[in-house]
C-alpha angles and dihedrals in degrees: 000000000000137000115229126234097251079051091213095103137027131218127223119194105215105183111205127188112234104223115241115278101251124203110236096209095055097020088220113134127239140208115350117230128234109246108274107233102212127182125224110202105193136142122215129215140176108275102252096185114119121261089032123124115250083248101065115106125186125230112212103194093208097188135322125206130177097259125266118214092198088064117041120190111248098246136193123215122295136267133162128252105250085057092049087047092048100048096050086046083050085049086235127135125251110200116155122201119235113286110254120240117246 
């Protein structure tokens, strides 16, 4: 995962494979499709309803889009989730500084 520039929401890539098109009338498949990359912009918070544990956190999904390759997201550096889940149950920030180039 990956913070985003503005650093109030993260992206995940999830990459799905699209099944084959299948012909009804034959039932054999057709073309396979190459995997969709497709990114998933959310922010996550402590869950602040009442009744819940102090461990809860809420995923808001923002928005989500196949990727373009034209017009590539401003990303910070990179962390994984269960460090971005602890730290927001710990109430600390998580801001990454921009990935440095090798």
């Amino acid at each position: 995962m990956r913070q985003t520039k503005a650093r109030r929401n993260w992206l995940y890539v999830a990459i799905i494979q699209m099944p084959a098109n299948e012909k009804p009338e034959t039932g054999v498949g057709g073309c396979s499709t190459p995997p969709l990359r497709y990114q998933v912009f959310f922010t996550l918070r402590k869950a602040v309803k009442d009744g819940l544990a102090r461990e809860d956190l809420e995923m808001i999904v923002e928005s989500a889009y196949a990727e373009d390759q034209a017009r590539k997201p401003d990303l910070l550096g990179r962390v994984m989730f269960v460090g971005l889940a602890t730290a927001t149950v710990e109430g600390r920030d998580v801001h990454r500084q921009r990935s440095r180039k090798r």
